[in-house]
C-alpha positions as CSV (number, residue, x, y, z in Angstrom):
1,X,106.3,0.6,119.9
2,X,104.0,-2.4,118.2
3,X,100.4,-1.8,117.4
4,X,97.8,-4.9,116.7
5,X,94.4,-5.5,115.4
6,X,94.5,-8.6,117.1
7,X,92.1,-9.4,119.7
8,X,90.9,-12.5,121.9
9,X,88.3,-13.9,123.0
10,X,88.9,-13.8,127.4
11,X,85.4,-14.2,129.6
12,X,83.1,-16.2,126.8
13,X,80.3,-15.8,129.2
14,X,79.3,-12.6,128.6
15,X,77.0,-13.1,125.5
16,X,77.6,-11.5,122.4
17,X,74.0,-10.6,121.9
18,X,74.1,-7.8,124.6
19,X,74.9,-6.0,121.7
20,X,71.9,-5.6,120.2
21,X,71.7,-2.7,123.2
22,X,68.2,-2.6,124.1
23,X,68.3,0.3,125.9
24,X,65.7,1.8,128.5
25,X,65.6,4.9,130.7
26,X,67.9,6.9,128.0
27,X,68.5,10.6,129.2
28,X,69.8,13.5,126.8
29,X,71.7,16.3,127.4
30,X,68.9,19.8,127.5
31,X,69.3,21.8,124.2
32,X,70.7,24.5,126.3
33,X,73.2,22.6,128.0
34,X,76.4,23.4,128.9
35,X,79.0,22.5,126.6
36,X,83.0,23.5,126.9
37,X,85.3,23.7,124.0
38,X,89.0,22.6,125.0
39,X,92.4,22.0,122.8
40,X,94.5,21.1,125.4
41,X,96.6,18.1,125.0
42,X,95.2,16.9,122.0
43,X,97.7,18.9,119.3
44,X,97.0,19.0,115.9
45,X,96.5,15.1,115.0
46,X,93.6,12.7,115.8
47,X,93.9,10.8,119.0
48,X,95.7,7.4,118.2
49,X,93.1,5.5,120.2
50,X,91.0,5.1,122.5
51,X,91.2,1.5,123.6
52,X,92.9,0.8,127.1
53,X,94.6,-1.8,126.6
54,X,96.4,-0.1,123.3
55,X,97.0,3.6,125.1
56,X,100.4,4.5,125.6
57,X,100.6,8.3,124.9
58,X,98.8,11.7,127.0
59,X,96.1,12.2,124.2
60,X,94.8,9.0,124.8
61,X,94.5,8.7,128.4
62,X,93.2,12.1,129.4
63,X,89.9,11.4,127.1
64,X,89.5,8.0,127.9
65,X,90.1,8.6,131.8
66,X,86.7,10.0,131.6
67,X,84.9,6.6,130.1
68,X,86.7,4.3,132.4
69,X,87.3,4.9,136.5
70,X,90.0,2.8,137.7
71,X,90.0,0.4,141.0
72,X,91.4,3.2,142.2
73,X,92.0,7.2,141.7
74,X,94.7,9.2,141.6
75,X,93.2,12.9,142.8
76,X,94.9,15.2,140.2
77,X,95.3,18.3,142.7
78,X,97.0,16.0,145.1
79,X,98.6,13.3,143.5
80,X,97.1,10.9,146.2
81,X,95.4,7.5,145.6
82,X,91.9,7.2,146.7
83,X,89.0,4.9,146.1
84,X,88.1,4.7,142.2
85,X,84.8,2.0,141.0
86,X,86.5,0.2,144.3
87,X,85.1,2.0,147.5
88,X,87.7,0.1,150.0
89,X,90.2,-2.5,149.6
90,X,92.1,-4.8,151.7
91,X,95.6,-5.6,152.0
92,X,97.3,-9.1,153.2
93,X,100.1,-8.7,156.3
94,X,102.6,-9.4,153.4
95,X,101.9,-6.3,151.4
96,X,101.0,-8.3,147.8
97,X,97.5,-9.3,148.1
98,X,95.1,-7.0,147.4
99,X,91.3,-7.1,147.6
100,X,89.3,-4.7,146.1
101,X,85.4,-4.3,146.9
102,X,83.6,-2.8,144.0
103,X,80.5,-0.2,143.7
104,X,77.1,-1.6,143.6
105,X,75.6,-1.4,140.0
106,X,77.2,0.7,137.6
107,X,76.1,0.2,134.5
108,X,77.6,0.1,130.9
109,X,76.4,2.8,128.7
110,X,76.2,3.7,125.2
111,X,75.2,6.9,123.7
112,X,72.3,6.3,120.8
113,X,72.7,9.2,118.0
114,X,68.9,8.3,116.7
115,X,67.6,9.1,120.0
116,X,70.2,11.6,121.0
117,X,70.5,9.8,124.6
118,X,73.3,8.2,126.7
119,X,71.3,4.8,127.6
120,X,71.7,1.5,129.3
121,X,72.9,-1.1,128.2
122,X,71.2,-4.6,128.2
123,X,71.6,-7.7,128.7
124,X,69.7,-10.3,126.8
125,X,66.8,-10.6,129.3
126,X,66.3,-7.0,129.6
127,X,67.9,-6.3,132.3
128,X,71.2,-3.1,132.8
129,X,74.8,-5.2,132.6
130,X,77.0,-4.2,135.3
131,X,80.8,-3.0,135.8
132,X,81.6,-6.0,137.4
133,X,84.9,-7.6,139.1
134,X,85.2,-10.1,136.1
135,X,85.2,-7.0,133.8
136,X,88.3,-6.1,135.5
137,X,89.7,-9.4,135.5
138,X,89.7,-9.8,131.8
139,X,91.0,-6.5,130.7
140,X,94.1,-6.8,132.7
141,X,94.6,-10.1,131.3
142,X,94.1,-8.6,127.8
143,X,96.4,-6.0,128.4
144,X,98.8,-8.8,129.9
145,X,98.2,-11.0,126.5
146,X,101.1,-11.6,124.1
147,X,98.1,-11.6,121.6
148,X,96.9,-8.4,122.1
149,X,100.7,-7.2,121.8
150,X,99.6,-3.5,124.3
151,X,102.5,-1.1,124.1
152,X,102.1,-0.5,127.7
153,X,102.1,-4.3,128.9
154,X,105.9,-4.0,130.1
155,X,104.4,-1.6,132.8
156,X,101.8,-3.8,134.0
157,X,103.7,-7.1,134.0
158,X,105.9,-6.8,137.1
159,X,102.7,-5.8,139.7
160,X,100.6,-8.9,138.3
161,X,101.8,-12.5,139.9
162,X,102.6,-14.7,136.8
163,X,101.7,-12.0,134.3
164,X,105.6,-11.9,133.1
165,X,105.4,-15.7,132.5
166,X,101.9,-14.7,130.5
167,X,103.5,-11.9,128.6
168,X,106.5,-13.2,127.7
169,X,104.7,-16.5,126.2
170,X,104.8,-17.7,122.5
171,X,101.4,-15.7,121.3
172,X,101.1,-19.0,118.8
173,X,101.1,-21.2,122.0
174,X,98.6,-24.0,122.2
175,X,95.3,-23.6,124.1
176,X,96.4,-26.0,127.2
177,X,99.7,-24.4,127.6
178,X,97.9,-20.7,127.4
179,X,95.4,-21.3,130.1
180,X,97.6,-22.8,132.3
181,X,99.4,-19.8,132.0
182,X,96.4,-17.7,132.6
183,X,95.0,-20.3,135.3
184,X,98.4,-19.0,136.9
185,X,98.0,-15.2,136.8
186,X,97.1,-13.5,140.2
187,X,93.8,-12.3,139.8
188,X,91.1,-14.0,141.3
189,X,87.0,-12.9,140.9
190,X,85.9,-13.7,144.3
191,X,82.1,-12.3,143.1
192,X,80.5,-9.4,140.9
193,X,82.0,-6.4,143.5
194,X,85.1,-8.0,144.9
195,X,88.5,-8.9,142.9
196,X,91.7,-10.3,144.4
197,X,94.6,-9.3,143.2
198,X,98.6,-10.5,144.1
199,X,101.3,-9.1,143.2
200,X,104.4,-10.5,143.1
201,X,106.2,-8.0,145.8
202,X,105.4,-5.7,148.3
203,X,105.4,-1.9,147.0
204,X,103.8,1.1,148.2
205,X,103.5,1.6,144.7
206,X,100.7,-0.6,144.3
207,X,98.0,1.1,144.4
208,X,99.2,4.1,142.7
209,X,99.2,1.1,139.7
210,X,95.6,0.1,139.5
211,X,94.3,3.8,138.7
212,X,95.9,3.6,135.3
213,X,94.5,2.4,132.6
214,X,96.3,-1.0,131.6
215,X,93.6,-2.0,134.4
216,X,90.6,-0.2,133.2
217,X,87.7,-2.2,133.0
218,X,86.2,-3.0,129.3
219,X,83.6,-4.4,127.6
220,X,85.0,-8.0,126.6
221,X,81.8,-8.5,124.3
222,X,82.0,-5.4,122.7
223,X,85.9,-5.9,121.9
224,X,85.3,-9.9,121.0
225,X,82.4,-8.2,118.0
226,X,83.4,-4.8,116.6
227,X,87.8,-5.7,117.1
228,X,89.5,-2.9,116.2
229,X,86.4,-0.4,116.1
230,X,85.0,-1.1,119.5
231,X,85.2,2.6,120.7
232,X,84.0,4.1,117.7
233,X,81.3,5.9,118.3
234,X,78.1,3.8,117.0
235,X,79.9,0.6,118.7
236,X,81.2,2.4,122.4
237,X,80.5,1.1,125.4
238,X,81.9,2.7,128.8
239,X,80.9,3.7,132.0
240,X,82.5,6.6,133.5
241,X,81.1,10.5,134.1
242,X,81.3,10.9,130.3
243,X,80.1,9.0,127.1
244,X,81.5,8.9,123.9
245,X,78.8,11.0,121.7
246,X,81.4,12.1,118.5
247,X,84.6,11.5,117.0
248,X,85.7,13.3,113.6
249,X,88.8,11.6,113.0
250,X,91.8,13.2,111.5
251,X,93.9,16.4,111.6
252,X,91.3,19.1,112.3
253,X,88.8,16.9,113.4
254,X,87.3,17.0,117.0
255,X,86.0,14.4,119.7
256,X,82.7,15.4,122.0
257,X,81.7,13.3,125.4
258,X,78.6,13.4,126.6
259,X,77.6,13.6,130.3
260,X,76.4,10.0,131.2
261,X,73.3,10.8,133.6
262,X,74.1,6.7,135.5
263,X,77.0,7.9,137.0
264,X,76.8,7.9,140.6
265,X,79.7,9.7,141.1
266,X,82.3,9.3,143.8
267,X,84.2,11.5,145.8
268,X,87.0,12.2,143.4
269,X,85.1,11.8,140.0
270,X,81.8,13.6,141.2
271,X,78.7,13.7,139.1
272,X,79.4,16.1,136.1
273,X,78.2,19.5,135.6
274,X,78.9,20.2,131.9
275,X,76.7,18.2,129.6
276,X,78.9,18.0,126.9
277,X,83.0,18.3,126.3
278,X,84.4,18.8,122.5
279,X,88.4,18.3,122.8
280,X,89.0,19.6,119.2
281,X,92.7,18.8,117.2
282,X,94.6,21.9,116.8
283,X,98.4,22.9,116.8
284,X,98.6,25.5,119.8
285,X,99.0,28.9,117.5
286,X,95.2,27.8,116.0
287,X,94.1,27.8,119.7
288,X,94.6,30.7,120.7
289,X,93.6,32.4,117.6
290,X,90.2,30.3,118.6
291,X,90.4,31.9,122.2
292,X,91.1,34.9,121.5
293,X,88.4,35.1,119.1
294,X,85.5,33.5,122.3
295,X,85.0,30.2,120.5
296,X,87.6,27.8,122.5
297,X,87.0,27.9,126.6
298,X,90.4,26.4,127.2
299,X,94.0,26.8,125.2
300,X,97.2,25.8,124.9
301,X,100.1,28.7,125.4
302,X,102.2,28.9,121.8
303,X,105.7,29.9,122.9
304,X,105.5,31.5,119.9
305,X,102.7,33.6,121.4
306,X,104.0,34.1,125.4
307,X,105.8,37.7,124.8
308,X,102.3,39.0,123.5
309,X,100.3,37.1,126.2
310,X,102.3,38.5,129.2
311,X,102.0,41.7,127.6
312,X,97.8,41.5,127.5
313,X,96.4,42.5,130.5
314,X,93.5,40.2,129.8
315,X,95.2,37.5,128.3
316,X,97.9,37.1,131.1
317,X,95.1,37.4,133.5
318,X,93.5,34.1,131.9
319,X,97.2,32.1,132.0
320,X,97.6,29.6,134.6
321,X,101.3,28.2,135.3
322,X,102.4,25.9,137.3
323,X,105.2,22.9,137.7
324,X,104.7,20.5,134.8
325,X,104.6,16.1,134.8
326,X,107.0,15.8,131.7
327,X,110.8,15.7,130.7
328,X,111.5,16.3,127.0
329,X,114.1,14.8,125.7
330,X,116.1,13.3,122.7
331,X,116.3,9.5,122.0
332,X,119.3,8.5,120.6
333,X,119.1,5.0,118.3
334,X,122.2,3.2,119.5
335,X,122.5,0.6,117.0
336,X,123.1,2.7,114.0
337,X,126.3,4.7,113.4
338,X,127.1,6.9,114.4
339,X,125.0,6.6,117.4
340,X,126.3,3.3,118.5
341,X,129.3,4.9,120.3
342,X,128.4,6.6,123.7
343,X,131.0,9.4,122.9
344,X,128.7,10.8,119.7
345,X,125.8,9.9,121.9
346,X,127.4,12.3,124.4
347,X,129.1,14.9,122.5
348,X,125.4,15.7,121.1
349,X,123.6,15.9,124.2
350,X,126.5,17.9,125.4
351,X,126.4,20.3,122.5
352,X,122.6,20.7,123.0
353,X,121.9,24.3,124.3
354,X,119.1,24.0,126.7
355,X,119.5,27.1,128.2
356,X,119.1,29.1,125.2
357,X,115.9,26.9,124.4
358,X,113.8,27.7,127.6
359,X,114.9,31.1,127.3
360,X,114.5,31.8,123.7
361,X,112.0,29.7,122.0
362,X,109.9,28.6,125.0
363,X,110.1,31.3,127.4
364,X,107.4,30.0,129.8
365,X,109.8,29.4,132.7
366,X,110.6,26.0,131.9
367,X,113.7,24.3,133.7
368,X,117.4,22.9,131.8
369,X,117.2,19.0,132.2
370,X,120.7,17.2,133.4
371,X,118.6,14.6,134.4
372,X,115.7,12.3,132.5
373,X,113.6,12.1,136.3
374,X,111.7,15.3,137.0
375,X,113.1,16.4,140.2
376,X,109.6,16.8,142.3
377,X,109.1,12.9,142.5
378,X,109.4,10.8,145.3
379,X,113.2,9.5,145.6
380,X,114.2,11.8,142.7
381,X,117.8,12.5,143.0
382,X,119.3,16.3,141.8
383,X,122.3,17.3,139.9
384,X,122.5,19.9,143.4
385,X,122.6,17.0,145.6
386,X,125.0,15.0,143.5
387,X,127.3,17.3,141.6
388,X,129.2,16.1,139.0
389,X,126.7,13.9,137.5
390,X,124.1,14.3,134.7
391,X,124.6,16.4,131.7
392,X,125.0,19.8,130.9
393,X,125.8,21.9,128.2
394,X,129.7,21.7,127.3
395,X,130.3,22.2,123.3
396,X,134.4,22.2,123.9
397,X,134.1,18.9,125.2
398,X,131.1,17.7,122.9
399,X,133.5,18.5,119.9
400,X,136.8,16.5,121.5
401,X,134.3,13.8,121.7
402,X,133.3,13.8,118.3
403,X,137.0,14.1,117.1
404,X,138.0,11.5,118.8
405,X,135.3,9.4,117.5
406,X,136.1,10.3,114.0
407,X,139.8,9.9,114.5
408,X,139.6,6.1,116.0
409,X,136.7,5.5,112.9
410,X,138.5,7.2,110.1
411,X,135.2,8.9,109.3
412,X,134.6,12.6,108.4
413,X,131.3,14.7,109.3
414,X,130.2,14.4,105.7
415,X,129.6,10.4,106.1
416,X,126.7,11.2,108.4
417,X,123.2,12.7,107.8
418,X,121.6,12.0,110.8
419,X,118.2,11.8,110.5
420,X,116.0,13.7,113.8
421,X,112.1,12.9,114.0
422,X,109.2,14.9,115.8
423,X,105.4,14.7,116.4
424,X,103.8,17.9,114.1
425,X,103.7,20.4,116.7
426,X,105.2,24.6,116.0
427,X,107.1,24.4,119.2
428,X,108.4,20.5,118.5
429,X,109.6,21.8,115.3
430,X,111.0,25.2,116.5
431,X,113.5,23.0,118.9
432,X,114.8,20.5,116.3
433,X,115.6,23.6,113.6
434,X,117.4,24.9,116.7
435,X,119.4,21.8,117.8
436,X,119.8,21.2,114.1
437,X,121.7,24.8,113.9
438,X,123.5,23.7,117.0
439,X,125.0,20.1,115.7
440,X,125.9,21.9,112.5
441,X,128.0,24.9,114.2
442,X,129.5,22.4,116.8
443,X,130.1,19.3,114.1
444,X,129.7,20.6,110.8
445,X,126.8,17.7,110.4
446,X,124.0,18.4,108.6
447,X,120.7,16.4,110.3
448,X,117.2,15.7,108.3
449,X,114.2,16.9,110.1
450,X,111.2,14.4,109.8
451,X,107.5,15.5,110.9
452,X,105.2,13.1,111.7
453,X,101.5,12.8,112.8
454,X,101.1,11.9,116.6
455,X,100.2,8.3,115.4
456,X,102.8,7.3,112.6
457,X,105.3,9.1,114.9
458,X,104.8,6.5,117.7
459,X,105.0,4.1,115.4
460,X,108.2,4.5,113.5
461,X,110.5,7.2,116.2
462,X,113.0,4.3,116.7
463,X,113.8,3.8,112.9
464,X,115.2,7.4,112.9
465,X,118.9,8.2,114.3
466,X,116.9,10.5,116.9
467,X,114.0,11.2,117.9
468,X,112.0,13.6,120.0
469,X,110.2,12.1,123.1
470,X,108.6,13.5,126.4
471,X,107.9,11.3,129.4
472,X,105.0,12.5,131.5
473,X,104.6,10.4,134.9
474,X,102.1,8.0,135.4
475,X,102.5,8.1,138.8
476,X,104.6,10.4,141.0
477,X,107.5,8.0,142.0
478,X,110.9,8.0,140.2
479,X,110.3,4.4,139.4
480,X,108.0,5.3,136.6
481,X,110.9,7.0,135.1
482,X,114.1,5.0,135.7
483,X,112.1,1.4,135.0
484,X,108.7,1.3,133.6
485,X,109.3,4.5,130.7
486,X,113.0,2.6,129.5
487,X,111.6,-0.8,130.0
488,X,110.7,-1.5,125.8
489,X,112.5,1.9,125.1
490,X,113.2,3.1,121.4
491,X,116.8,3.6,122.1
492,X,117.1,0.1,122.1
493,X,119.6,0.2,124.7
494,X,119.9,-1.8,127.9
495,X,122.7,-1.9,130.8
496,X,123.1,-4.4,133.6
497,X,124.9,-2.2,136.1
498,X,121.7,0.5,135.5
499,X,118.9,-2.5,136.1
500,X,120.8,-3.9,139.2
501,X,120.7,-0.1,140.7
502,X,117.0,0.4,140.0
503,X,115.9,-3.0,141.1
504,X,118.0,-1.9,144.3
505,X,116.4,1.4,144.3
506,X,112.6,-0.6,144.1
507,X,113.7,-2.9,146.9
508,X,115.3,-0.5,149.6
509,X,113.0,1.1,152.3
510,X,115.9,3.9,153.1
511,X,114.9,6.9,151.2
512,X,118.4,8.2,151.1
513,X,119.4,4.7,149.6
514,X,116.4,4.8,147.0
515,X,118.3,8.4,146.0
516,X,121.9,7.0,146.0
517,X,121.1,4.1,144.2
518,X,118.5,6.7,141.4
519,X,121.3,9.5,140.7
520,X,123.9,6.7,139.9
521,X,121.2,5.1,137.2
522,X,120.6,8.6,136.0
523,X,124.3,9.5,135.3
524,X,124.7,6.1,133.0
525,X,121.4,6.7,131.6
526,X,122.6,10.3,130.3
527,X,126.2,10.5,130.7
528,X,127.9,7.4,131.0
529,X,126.0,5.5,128.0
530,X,124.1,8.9,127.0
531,X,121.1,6.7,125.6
532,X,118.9,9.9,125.7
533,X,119.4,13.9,126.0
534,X,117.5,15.5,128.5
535,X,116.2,18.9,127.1
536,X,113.9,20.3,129.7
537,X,111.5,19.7,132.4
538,X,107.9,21.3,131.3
539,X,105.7,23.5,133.2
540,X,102.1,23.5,133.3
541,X,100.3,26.4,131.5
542,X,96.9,27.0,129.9
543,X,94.8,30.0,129.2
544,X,90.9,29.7,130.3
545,X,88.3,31.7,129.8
546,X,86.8,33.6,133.0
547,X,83.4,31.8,132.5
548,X,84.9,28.6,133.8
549,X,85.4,27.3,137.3
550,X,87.7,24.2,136.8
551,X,90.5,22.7,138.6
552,X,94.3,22.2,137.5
553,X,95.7,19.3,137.5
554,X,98.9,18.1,139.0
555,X,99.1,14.5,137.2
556,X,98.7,15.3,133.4
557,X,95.1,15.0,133.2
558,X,92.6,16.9,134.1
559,X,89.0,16.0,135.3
560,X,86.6,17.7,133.6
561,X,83.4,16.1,135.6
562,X,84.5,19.0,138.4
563,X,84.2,21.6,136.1
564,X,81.7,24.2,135.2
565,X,81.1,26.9,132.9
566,X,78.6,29.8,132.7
567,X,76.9,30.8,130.2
């Protein structure tokens, strides 16, 4: 995955000196206000950022989905797409244009820690600067910028007309050849509340694509002057139900939002009702020490932890379970021995015991994967409906792989020491010392575990011979998982026969076809070339305190503006 400090310059008429922030009408959060303390998703590490152009991981996006509405919203009890900062839009006969109309005036904000308010910000004649449909504009054509290098640009690319021409270009290109370039790009400002937007096929996708953040609106001036440090919080700008008030970086550390009073809400991201939200950065175990002792309103469930929780009356009582967004799996780096061969590849996804890990070290109820898609999305094919296919625990045949292998290589067991990598996380590291025991008693190999913070982890997963991964969807369509999660995958493995079937699958209006087409891609993605190992498919569980009235969300994120607590 590549990171960058690099930024651009995109809309030079917004004026730099906005950032003075003269602010007027500033409103506080009440001494007494309401203010929830939450650990879910966050983990024990600092969030890797919070720019939306740079996000590419959970941590990131649930905080940040509260600074920045999308064109549209995807409503996390249902999954549907509704209106987001764009009330209505339109849709040409084709099916690629889109035309989104905008809300009327809602401002950038900023939170001031003199004055201890969320405030306007303004522009340089005193008047509040606007979310507007250029602010759109330029922050998917950031996102879309070879410059800015966004580890999530492969994903936007193909619903943006020219933006793979865009993307693809030499960041070093001259200025003629790059605006012609972005002259070409589908997006068109039509005014201040209405943005035009073609794509370069008809999907019913499409709108499922501008709720997520690689369209976000941001604050071009604010990125063009602070770079790298433009959402820290002295220098944040956003707009959303919350503001940015704190953010104590590091392992330990915490971030707070603050509710921003110029929200005018909408009907899926409603005015909040909690003035204040502190995610804070601890390993699950630490949570619900924190919980148990009344000082964290919302924790993660340690596996560690469950026998004793379903045993507590009161504790039970506060666990909510439900079917989860994710797949975790193993990565496998196919150009290093001995993961270059597909038999090895397969032998140690096939000596993987999955079974024994959702029963004995997670114990939440969580589901064997055969397959990488999570079987409740749209067009997602099952290893019931196609038997035969996908992967499955099978250490007889794992082992006649691996001979074979070493037989045709004239290698032994002791020329390997595999090297496996995970995120710091008790239940991340309680699976790897488990398929560690497992690859030993089925190879006689002996693999190095590497921990990682969230951050350096991302960075450096495909250096290692495996590494530990979880793919949440970022919208509910098996597309998301057979083509935009493999698309500039750590594997670094590609396969021409699997693109042609997705790229079918994309095209084809037949649902059965779209499933055909899905569970043949899925059987050379983990049998065939067995780039990956699917582990399991998550659930959803939390424990929350009986003072709070919240919802639980279906999409990975929750939406905290429709919460409330008493206290």
């Amino acid at each position: 995955m590549r990171h960058t400090n690099k930024f651009v310059r995109l809309f030079a008429v917004l004026m730099v000196t906005a950032l003075a922030f003269a602010m007027v009408g500033g409103i506080a959060a009440q001494d007494d206000g309401k203010l929830l303390i939450t650990g879910r998703q966050m983990g024990p590490d600092d969030i890797p950022t919070l720019d939306p152009s740079l996000m590419q991981d959970v941590t990131s996006v649930q905080v940040a989905s509260e600074f920045f509405p999308g064109l549209t919203n995807m409503n996390e009890e249902t999954a549907e797409v509704g209106p987001g900062i764009a009330t209505s839009w339109d849709v040409s006969d084709d099916g690629t244009v889109y035309t989104f109309h905008l809300m009327d005036s809602v401002p950038w904000v900023h939170y001031n820690a003199d004055t201890g308010a969320v405030e306007q910000v303004m522009d340089d004649s005193g008047n509040p600067m606007y979310v507007t449909a250029q602010d759109f504009a330029s922050s998917i054509q950031r996102t879309a910028d070879p410059i800015t290098a966004s580890p999530y640009q492969y994903v936007l690319l193909p619903w943006i007309a020219g933006a793979t021409e865009f993307g693809s270009s030499d960041p070093a290109a001259d200025d003629a050849t790059r605006q012609a370039l972005i002259d070409a790009l589908g997006i068109k400002v039509i005014d201040d509340n209405t943005l035009e937007i073609t794509a370069p096929q008809a999907s019913s996708v499409t709108p499922v694509i501008f709720s997520m953040w690689i369209t976000w609106a941001e604050p071009a001036w604010a990125v063009d002057e602070y770079g790298e440090f433009w959402m820290e919080p002295e220098n944040a700008v956003t707009y959303g139900p919350y503001a940015l008030k704190e953010w104590q970086h590091g392992s330990g550390g915490s971030l707070t939002m603050i509710k921003n009073p110029f929200w005018p809400g909408t009907p899926n991201s409603p005015v909040a009702t909690i003035d204040e939200v502190q995610f804070v950065f601890l390993d699950s175990e630490p949570q619900l020490a924190n919980f148990e002792a009344g000082t964290l309103d919302v924790s993660e469930v340690p596996a560690s932890a469950l026998d004793r929780i379903m045993a507590d009356a009161d504790l039970s009582g506060d666990r909510y379970v439900a079917p989860g967004t994710c797949t975790y799996y193993y990565g496998f780096n196919t150009e290093e021995a001995p993961f270059d061969d597909a038999r090895v590849r397969l032998a140690f996804s096939e000596a993987i015991d999955r079974q024994s890990i959702v029963e004995n070290i997670l114990k939440g109820g969580q589901l064997p994967a055969g397959y990488f898609t999570l079987p409740s999305l749209a067009a997602a094919p099952t290893q019931a409906d196609y038997p035969g296919t996908g992967v499955s625990t099978n250490v007889e045949d794992a082992q006649a792989l691996w001979q074979a292998y070493l037989d045709d290589t004239g290698h032994t067991a002791a020329d390997f020491t595999p090297s496996l990598v995970y995120n710091t996380n008790a239940t991340h590291e309680a699976i790897a010392q488990a398929v560690q025991q497992q690859w030993q008693q089925a190879f006689g190999i002996s693999v190095q575990l590497t921990s990682e913070d969230f951050a350096t982890y991302l960075d450096n997963r495909g250096t290692f011979n495996v590494f530990r991964a979880g793919w949440c969807f970022d919208y509910p369509d098996t597309h998301n998982f057979l083509f935009d999660s493999l698309q500039d995958n750590d594997m670094h493995w590609s396969n021409a026969d699997f693109d042609a079937l997705i790229q079918d699958a994309f095209s084809a209006s037949d649902l059965q076809q779209r499933m055909d087409d899905y569970a043949q891609a899925e059987d050379i993605l983990v049998r065939t070339d067995a780039a990956l190992a699917p582990i399991y498919f998550y659930i959803t569980q939390d424990l929350t305190q009986t003072n709070v009235t919240r919802t639980h969300s279906l999409i990975g994120r929750e939406v905290y503006e429709k919460w409330d607590i008493s206290n």
